[in-house]
C-alpha positions as CSV (number, residue, x, y, z in Angstrom):
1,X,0.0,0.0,0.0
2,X,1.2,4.0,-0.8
3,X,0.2,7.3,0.3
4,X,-1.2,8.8,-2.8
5,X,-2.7,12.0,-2.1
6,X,-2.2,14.3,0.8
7,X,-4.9,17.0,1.4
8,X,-5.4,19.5,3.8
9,X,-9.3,20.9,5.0
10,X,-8.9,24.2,6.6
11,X,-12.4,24.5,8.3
12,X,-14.4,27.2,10.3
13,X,-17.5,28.4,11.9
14,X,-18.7,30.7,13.9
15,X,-19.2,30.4,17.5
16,X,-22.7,32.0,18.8
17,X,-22.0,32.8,22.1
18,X,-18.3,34.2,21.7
19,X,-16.2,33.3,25.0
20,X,-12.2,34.2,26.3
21,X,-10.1,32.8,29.0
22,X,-7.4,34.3,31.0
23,X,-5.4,34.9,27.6
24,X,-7.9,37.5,26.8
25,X,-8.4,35.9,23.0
26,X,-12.1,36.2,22.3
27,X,-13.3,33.1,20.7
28,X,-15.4,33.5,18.0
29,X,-14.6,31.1,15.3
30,X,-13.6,27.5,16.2
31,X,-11.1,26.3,13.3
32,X,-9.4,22.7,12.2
33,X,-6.7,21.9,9.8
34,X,-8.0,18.1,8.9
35,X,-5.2,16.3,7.1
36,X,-6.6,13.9,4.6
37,X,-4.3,11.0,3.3
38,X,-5.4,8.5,0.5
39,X,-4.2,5.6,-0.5
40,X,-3.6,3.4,-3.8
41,X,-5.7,0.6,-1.8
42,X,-8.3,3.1,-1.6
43,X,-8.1,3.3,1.9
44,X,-8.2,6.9,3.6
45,X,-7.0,7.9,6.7
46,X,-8.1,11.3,8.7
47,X,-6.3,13.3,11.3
48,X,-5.8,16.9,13.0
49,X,-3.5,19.8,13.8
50,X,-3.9,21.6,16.8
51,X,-3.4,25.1,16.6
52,X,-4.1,28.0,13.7
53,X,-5.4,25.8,10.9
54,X,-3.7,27.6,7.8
55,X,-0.1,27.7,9.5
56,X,-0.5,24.0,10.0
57,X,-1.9,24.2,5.9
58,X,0.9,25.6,4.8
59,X,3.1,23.3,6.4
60,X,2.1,20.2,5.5
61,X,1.7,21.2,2.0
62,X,4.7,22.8,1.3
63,X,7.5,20.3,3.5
64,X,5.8,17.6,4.3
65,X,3.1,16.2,1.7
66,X,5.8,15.7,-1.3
67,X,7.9,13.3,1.3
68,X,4.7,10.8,2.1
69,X,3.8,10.3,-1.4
70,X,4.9,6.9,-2.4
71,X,5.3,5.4,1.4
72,X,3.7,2.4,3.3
73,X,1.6,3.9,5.7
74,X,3.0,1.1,8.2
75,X,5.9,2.6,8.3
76,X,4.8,5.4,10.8
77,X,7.4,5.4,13.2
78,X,9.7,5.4,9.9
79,X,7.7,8.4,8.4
80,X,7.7,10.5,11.5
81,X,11.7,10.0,12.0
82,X,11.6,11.7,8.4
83,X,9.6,14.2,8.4
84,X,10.7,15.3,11.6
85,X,14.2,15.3,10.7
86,X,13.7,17.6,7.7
87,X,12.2,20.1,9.1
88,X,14.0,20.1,13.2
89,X,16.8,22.2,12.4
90,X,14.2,25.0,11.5
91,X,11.9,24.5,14.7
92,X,11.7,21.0,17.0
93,X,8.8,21.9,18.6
94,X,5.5,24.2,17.8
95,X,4.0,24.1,14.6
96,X,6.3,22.0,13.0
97,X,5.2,19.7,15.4
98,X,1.5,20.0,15.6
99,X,1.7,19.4,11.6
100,X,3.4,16.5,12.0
101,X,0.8,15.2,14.6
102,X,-2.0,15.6,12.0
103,X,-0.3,13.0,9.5
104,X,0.4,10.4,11.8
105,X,-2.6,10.0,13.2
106,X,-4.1,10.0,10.0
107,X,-1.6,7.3,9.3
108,X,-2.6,5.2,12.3
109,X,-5.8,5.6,10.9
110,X,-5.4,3.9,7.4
111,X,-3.6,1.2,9.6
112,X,-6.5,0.7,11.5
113,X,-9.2,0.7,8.1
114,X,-6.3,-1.9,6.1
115,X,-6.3,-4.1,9.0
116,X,-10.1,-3.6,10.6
117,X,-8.9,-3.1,13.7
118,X,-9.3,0.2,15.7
119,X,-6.2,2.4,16.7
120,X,-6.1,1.1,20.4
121,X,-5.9,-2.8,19.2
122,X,-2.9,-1.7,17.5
123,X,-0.8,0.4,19.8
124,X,-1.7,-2.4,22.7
125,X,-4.9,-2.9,23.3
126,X,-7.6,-1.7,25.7
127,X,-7.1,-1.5,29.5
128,X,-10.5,-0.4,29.6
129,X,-14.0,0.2,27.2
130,X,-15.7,3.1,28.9
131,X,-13.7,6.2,29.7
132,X,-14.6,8.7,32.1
133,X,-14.8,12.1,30.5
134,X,-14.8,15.6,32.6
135,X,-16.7,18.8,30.7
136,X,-14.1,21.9,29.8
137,X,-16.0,24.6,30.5
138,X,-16.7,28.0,32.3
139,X,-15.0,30.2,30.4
140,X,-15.9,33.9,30.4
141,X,-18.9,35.5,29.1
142,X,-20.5,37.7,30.5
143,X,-18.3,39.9,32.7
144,X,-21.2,41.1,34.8
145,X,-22.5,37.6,36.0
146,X,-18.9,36.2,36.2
147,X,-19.4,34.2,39.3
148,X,-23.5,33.3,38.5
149,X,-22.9,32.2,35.1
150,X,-20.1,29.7,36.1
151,X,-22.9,28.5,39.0
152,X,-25.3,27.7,36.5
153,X,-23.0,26.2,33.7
154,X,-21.5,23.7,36.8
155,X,-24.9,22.3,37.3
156,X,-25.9,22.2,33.7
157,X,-23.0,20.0,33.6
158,X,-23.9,17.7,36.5
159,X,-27.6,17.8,35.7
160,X,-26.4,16.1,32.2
161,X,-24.0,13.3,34.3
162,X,-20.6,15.0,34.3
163,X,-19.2,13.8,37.5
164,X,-15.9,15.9,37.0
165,X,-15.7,19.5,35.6
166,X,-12.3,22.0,34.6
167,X,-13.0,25.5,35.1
168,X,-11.3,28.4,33.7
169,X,-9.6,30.9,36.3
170,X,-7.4,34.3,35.9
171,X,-9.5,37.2,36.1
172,X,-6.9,39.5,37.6
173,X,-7.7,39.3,41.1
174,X,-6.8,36.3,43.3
175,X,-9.7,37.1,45.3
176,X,-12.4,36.7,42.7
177,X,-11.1,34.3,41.2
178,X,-11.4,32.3,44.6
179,X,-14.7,33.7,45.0
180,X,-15.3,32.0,41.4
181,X,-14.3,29.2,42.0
182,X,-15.7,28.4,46.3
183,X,-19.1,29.3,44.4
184,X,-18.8,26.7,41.9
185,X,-17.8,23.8,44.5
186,X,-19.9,24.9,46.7
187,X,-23.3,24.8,44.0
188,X,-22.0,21.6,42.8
189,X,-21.1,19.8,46.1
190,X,-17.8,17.4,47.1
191,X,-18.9,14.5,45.0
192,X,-18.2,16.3,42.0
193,X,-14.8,16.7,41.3
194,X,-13.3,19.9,40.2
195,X,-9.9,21.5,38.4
196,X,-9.3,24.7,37.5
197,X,-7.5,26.2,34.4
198,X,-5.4,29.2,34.2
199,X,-3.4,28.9,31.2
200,X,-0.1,30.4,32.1
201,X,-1.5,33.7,33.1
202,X,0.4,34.1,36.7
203,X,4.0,34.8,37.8
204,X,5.0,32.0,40.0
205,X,4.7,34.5,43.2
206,X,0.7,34.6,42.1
207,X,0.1,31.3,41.3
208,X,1.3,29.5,44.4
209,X,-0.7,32.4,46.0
210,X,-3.6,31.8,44.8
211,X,-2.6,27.8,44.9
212,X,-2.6,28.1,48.6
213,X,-6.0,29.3,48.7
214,X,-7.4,27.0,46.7
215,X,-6.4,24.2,48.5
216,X,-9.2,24.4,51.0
217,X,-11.4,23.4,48.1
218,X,-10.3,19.7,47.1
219,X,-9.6,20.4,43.5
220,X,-8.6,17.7,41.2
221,X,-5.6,19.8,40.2
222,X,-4.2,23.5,39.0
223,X,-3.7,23.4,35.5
224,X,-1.2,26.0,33.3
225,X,-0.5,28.1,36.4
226,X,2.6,29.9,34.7
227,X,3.9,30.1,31.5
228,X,4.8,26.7,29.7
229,X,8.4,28.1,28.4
230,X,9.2,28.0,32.1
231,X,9.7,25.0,33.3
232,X,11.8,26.1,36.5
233,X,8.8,27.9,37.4
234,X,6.4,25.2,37.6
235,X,8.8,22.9,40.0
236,X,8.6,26.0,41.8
237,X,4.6,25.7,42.2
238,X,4.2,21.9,42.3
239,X,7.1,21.9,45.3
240,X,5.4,24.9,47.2
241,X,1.9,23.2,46.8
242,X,-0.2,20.6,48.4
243,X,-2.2,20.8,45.1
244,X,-1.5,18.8,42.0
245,X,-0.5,20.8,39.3
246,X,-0.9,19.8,35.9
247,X,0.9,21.2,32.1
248,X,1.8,20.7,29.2
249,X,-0.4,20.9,26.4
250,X,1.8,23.4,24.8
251,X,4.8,21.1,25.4
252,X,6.3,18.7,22.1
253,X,7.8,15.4,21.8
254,X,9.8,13.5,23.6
255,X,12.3,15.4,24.1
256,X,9.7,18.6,25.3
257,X,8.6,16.4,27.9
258,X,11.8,14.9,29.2
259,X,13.1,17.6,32.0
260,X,9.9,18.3,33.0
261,X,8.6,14.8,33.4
262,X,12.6,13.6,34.9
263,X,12.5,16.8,37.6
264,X,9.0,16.3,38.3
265,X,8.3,19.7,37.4
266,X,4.7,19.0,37.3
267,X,2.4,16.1,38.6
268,X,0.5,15.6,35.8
269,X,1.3,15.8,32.6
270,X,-1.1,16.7,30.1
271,X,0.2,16.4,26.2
272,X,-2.0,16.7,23.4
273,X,-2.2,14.1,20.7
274,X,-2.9,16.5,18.2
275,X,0.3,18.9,19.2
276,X,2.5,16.8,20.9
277,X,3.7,14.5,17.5
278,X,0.5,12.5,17.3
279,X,-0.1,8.9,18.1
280,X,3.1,7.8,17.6
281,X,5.0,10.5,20.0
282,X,2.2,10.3,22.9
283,X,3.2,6.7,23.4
284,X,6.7,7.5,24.4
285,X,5.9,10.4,26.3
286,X,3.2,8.0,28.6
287,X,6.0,5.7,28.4
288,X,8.5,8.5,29.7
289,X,6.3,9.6,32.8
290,X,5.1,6.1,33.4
291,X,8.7,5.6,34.4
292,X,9.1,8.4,36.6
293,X,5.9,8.0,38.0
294,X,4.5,11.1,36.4
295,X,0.5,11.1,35.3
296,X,-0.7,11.5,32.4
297,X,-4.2,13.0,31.8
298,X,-4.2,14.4,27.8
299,X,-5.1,17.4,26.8
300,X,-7.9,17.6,23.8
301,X,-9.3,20.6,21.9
302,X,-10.8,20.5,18.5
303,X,-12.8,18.6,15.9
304,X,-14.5,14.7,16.5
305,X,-11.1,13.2,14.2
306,X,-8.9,15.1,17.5
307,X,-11.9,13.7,20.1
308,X,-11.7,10.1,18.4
309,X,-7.9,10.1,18.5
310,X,-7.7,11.1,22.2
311,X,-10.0,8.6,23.0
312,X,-8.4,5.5,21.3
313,X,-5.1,6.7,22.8
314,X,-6.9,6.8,26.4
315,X,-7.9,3.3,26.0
316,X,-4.7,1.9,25.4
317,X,-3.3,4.2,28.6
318,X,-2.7,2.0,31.7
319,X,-4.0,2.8,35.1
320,X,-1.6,5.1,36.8
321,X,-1.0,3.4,38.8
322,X,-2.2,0.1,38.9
323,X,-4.3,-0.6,41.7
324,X,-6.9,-2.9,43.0
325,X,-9.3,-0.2,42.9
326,X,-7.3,2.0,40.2
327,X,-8.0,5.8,38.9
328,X,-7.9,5.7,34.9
329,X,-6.9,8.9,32.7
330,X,-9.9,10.9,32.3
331,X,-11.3,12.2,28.8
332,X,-11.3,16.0,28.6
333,X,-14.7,16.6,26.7
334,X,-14.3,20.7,26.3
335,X,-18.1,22.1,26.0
336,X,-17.4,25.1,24.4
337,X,-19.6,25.3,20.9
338,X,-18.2,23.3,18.4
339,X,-20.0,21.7,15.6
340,X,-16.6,20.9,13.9
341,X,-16.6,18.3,17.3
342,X,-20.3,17.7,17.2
343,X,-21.4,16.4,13.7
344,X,-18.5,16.0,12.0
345,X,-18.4,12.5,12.5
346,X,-21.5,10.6,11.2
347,X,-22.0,9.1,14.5
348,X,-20.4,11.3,16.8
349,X,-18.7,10.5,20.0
350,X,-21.3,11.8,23.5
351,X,-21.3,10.8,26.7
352,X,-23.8,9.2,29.1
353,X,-23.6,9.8,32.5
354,X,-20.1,11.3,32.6
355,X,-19.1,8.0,30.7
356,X,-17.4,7.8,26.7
357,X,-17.2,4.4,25.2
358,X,-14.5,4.0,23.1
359,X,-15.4,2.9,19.5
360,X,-15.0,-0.2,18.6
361,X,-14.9,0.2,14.7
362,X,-11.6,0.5,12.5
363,X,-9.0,3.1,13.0
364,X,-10.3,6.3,14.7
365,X,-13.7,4.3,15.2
366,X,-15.6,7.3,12.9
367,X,-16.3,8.4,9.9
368,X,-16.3,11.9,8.4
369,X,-19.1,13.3,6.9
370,X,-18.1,14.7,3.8
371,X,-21.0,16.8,3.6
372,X,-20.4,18.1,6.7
373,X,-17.1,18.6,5.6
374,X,-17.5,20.7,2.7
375,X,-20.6,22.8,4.3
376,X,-17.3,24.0,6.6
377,X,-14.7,24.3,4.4
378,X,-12.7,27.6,3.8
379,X,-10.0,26.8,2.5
């Protein structure tokens, strides 16, 4: 079997309710760079880019599609050592990177299809069937009912069987973003467990802080609490608190991972399988912090093909650790509005209960609805 044709699918649309985080970006288009590969077997594979959807485009069309064309798909691991080599001397990490992740899971993909078997059968198998997903939400909106409209979103969220939620935090003032946040786990009660989500807005002064106030609350963990360049800083934070803190979604590779998974610079590491180098790279990074005893909890933000990878991956992830009565990786299941993530796949992936069940079916366990597809296609 050859790659035969490499395409790219920049798609958009608009968000209704536009929303911002501590960044202070106001979202109001949600984008995807799909990667497309097809095969002389007729066999396609799909995958996605995190990040700005045309830089990733541009990428992939210019340095990377003319160097699949005429390889085995099976040769991932030989593919990935190639493209990646071409293009490190020019940028190891970033969008080099997230480009990179789009093709091989597309390539894990058409594995899957040739084969019949889905992703997780073939990078191990499944430790488990059902994953347990926590809603990303809370972000800013309206910045007169900050604290009630978090209130109410929480217990939309447990209402519809979310037993774990990630709130966003960063508001410029320590004390309402406690305020914020007591509110929310006091609405939604102790059995519902709770993180919070600053992306890298504090100095480390701030964020251990505010970390030590937040303690009192039980949170699952403090995630993105200083800037992700600065690794020193977050050993800083996870040493000074009794509060796990979690990173690295903005972090590449292996080798992006290794001195802050080898100092325990954070507790939980949080790589994203459409940034990180795809399929192929998020194995050795579990592998990495697996050794150092380091969790691992992935990141996910995008379309139903960066959902569906996420998930597959999660159900080949061991327990961490194993235990008679074990705590699996959770699914982060962002809630934001996204119908790139909602009915892009002809049978999307939902969740009952707070619970996702990984797909059985070949490769990402979807399929893309070309219709869909093209109704969202800019470019």
């Amino acid at each position: 079997m050859k790659v035969t044709r490499v395409t790219c699918h920049l798609l958009q649309s608009k968000v209704d309710r536009p929303f911002t985080s501590a960044r202070g970006w106001l979202y109001t288009t949600r984008s995807s760079c799909v990667v497309e590969i097809e095969t002389d077997a007729g066999i396609t594979g799909w995958g996605e880019c995190y990040g700005p959807a045309a830089v990733n485009k541009a990428l992939i069309e210019t340095q990377y599609a003319p160097r699949l064309i005429g390889r085995d798909p099976f040769d991932v691991e030989v593919v990935w050592e190639d493209l990646y080599n071409r293009i490190k001397d020019y940028g190891a990490q970033g969008f080099s990177i997230t480009a990179l992740s789009g093709i091989d899971i597309a390539l894990w993909d058409i594995m899957g299809r040739a084969t019949g078997l889905p992703i997780h059968k073939l990078i191990g198998g499944a430790y488990r069937k059902e994953i347990r997903a926590y809603a990303t939400g809370l972000y800013f909106t309206d910045m007169d009912r900050l604290v009630e409209e978090a209130v109410e979103e929480a217990l939309e969220y447990k209402a519809q069987g979310f037993r774990a939620i990630k709130m966003k935090i960063g508001l410029g003032d320590p004390k309402l973003d406690f305020r914020r946040v007591k509110a929310v786990r006091d609405a939604i009660g102790p059995e519902i467990a709770l993180a919070v989500d600053a992306n890298h807005c504090f100095t480390v002064p701030q964020a251990i802080r505010l970390g030590r106030m937040l303690e009192e609350l039980d949170l699952l963990w403090f995630e993105e609490p200083v800037s992700p360049e600065d690794h020193a800083g977050y050993a800083q934070v996870t040493q000074a608190l009794d509060l796990a803190v979690a990173g690295g979604e903005n972090d590449f590779t292996r080798w992006g991972f290794r001195e802050v998974i080898a100092t325990k610079a954070m507790d939980i590491v949080q790589p994203d399988v459409c940034a990180a180098g795809g399929i192929s790279e998020m194995r050795k990074i579990a592998t990495l912090a697996s050794a150092f005893g380091v969790e691992c909890v992935p990141h996910a933000w995008g379309s139903a093909i960066g959902l569906a990878a996420t998930v597959q991956f999660l159900a080949a992830l061991p327990d961490q650790p194993p235990a008679f009565r074990p705590i699996p990786p959770m699914l982060e299941f962002e809630q934001t509005p996204n119908p790139l993530r909602d009915i892009l796949a002809k049978e999307p992936i939902t969740q009952q209960g707070g619970i996702v069940r990984v797909p059985e079916g070949p490769g990402l366990g979807i399929e893309v609805d070309r219709e869909v597809l093209a109704r969202f296609k800019v470019a």
